[in-house]
VEXNU-581569 format. One record per residue: residue in three letters; x, y, z of N, C-alpha, C in turn. Coordinates in steps of 0.05 Angstrom, whole numbers, plus 5000, padded with zeros to 4 digits. Atoms other than C-alpha are relative to their C-alpha. Example, Ala and Ser with C-alpha at 12.3 -4.5 7.8 and 13.67 -1.06 7.14 Angstrom:
+-----+--------+---------+------+---------+----------+-------+--------+---------+------+
! res ! n_east ! n_north ! n_up ! ca_east ! ca_north ! ca_up ! c_east ! c_north ! c_up !
+-----+--------+---------+------+---------+----------+-------+--------+---------+------+
! Ala !   5018 !    4976 ! 5000 !    5246 !     4910 !  5156 !   5018 !    5024 ! 5000 !
! Ser !   4984 !    4976 ! 4999 !    5273 !     4979 !  5143 !   4985 !    5022 ! 5014 !
+-----+--------+---------+------+---------+----------+-------+--------+---------+------+
END
This chain:
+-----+--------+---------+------+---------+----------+-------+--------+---------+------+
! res ! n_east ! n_north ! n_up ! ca_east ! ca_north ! ca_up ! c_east ! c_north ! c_up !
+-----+--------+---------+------+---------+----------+-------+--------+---------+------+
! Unk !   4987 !    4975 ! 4993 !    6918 !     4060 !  9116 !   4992 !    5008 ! 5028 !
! Unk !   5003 !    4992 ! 4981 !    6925 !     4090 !  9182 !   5012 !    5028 ! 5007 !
! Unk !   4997 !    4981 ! 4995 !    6924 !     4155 !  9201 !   4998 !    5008 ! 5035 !
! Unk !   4998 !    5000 ! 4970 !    6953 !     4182 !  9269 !   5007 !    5028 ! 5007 !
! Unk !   4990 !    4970 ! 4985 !    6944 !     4254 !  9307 !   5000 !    5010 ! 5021 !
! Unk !   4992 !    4976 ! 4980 !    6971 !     4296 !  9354 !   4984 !    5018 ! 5003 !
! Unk !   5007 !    4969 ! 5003 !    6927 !     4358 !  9380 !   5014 !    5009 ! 5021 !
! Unk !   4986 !    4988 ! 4979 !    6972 !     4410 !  9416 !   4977 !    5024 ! 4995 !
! Unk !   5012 !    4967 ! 4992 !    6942 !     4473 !  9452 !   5026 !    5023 ! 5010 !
! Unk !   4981 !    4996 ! 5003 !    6998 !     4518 !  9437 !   4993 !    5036 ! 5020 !
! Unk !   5000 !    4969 ! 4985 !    7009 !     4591 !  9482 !   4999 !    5017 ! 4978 !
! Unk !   5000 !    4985 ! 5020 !    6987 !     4645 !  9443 !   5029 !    5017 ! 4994 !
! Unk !   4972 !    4987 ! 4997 !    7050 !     4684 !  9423 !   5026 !    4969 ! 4994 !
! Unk !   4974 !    5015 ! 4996 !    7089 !     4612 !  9419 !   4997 !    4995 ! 4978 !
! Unk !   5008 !    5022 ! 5026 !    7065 !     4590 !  9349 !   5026 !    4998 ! 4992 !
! Unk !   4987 !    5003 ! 5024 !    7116 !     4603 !  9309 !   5025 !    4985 ! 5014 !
! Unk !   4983 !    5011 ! 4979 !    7173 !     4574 !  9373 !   4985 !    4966 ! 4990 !
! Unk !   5007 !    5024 ! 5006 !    7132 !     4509 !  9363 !   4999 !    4994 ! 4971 !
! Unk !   4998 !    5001 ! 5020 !    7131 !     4509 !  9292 !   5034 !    4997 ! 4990 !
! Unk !   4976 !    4996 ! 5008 !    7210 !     4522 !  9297 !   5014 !    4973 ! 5014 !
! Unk !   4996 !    5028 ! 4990 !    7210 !     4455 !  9340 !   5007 !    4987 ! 4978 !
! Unk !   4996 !    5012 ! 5017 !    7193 !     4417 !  9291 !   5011 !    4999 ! 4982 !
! Unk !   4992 !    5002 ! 5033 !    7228 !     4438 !  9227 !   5023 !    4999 ! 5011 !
! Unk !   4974 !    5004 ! 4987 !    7291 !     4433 !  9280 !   5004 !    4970 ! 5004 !
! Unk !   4996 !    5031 ! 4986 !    7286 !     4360 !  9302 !   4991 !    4983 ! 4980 !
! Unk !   4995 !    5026 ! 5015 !    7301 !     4296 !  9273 !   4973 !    4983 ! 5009 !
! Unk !   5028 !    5013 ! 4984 !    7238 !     4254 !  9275 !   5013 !    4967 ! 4991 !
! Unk !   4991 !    5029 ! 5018 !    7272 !     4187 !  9226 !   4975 !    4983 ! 4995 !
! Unk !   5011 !    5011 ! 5003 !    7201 !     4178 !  9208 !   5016 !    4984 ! 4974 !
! Unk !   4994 !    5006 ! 5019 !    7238 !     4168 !  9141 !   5010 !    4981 ! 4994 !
! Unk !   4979 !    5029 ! 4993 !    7276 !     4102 !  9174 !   4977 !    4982 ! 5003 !
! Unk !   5026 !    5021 ! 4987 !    7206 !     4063 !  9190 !   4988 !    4982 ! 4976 !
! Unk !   5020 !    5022 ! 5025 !    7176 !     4013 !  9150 !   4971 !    5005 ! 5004 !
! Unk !   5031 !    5012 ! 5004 !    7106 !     4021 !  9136 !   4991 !    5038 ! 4992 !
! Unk !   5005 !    4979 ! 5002 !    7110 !     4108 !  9135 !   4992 !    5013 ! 4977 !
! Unk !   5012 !    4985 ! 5026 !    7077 !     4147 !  9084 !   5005 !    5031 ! 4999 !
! Unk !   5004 !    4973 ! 5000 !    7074 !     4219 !  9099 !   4994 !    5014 ! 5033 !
! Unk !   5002 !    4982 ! 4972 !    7076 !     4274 !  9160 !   4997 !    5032 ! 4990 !
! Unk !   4998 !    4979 ! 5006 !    7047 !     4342 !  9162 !   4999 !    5013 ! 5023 !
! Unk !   5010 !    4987 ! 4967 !    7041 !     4395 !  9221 !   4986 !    5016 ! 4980 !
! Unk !   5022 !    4985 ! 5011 !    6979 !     4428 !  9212 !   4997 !    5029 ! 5019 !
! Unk !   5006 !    4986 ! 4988 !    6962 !     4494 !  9242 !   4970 !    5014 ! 5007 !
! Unk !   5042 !    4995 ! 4995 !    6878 !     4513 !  9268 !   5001 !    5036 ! 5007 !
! Unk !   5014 !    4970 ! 4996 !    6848 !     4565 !  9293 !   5019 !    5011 ! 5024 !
! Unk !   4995 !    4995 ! 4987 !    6862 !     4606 !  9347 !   4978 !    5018 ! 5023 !
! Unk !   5017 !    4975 ! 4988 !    6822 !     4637 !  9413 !   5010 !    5014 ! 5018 !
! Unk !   4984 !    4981 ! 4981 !    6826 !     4676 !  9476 !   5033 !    4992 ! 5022 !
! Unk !   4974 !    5009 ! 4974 !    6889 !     4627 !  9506 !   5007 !    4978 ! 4978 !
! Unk !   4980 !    5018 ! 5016 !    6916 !     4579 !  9455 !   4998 !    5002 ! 4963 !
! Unk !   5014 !    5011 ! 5025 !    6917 !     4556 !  9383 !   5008 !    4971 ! 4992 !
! Unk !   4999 !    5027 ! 5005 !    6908 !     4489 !  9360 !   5021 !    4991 ! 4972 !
! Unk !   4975 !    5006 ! 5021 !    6963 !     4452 !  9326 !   4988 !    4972 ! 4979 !
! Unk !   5002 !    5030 ! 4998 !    6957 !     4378 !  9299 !   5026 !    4991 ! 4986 !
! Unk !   4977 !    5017 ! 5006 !    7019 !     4334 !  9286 !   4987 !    4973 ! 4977 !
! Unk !   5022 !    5009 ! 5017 !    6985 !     4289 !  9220 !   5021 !    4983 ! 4983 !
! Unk !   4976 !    5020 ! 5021 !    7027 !     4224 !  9198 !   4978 !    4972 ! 4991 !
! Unk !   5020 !    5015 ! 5009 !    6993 !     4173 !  9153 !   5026 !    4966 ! 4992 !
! Unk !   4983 !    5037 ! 4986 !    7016 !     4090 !  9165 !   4985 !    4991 ! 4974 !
! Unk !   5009 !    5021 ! 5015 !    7009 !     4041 !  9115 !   4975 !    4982 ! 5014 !
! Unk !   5016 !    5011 ! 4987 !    6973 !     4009 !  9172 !   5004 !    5004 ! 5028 !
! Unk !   4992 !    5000 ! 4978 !    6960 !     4005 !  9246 !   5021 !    4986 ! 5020 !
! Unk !   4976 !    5018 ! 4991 !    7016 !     3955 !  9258 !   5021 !    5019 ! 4997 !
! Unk !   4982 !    4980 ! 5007 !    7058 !     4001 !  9225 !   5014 !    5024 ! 5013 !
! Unk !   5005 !    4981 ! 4978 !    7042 !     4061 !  9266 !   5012 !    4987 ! 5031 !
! Unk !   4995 !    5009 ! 4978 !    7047 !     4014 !  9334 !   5033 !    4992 ! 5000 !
! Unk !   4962 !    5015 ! 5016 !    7120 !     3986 !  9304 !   5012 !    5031 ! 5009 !
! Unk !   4990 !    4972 ! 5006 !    7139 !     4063 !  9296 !   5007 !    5006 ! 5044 !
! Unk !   5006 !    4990 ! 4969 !    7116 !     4079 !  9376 !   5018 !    4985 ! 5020 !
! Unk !   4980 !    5024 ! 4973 !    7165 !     4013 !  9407 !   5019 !    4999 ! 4985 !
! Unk !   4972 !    4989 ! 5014 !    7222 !     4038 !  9360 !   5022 !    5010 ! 5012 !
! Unk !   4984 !    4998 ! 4975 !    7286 !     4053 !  9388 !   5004 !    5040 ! 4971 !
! Unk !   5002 !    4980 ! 5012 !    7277 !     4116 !  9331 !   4976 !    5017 ! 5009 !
! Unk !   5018 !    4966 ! 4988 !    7213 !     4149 !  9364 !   5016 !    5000 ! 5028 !
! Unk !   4997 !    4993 ! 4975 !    7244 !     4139 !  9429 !   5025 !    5017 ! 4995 !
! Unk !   4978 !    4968 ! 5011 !    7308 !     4188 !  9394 !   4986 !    5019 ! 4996 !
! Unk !   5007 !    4985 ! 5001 !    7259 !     4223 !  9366 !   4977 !    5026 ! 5017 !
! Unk !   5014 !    4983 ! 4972 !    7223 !     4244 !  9432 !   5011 !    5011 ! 5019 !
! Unk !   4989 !    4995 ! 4968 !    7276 !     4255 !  9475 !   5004 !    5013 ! 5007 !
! Unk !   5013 !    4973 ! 4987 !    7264 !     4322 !  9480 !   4978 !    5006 ! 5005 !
! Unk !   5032 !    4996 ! 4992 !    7193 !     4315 !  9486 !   4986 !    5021 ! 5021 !
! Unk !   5013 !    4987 ! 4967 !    7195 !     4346 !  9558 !   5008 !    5032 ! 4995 !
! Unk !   4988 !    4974 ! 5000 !    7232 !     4411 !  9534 !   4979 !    5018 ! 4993 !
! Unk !   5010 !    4984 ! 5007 !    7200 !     4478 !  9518 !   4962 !    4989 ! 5023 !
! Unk !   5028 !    5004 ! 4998 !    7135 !     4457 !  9567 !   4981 !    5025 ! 5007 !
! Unk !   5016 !    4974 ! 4994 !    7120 !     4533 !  9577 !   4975 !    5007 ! 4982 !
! Unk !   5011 !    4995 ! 5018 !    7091 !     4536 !  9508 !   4968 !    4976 ! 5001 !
! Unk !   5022 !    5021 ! 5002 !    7046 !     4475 !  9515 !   4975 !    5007 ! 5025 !
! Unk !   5021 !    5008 ! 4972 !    6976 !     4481 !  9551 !   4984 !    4972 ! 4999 !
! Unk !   5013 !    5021 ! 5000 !    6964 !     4415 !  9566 !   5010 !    4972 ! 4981 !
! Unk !   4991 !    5009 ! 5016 !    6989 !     4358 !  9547 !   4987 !    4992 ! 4964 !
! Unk !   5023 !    4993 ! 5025 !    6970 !     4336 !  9469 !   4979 !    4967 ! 4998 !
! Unk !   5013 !    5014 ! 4996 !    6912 !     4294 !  9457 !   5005 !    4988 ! 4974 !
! Unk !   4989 !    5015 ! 5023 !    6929 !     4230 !  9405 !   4968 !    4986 ! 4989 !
! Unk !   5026 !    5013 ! 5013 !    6872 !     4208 !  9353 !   5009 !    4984 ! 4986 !
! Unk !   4981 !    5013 ! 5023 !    6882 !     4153 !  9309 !   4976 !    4987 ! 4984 !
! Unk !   5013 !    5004 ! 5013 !    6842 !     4139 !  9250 !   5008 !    4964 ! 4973 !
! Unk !   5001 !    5038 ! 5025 !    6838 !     4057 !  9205 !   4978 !    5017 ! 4979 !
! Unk !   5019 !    5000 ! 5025 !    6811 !     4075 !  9136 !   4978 !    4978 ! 4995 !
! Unk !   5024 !    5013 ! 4994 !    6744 !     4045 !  9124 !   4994 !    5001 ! 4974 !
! Unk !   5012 !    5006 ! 5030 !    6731 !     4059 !  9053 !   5022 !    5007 ! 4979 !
+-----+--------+---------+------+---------+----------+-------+--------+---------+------+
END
């Protein structure tokens, strides 16, 4: 299993605009071989952002890498660049291989 995340630092005041991203746009994780599951998560919040995370879980890291040179994430990014008022900073990507 492989687990892969997104952290966004979202403008205070934009949450719910970023939240309305996503439940707007086509992602076709649902077209990929190896996909399991996607959640957007929502954190805390302080004096200038609040933390998002984007949270999709791979059969494996092949899987995941397959997904990223797809001609379906590159549809499903191609607004990527839109809305950059809301974003501080671009988002930072973690990616976790199960171990036990």
């Amino acid at each position: 299993m492989y687990i892969a995340m997104n952290r966004f630092k979202i403008r205070l005041g934009s949450e719910q605009e970023f939240i309305d991203i996503w439940k707007n746009r086509e992602t076709y994780l649902d077209t990929v071989t190896g996909f399991q599951s996607f959640n957007l998560l929502q954190g805390a919040s302080n004096d200038e952002y609040t933390l998002f995370a984007s949270h999709s879980v791979w059969d494996s890291r092949q899987a995941f890498e397959g997904w990223t040179q797809s001609e379906q994430f590159r549809k499903a990014h191609a607004n990527a660049r839109g809305n950059k008022e809301i974003y501080l900073g671009a988002p930072n990507f973690e990616g976790f291989e199960s171990c036990l």
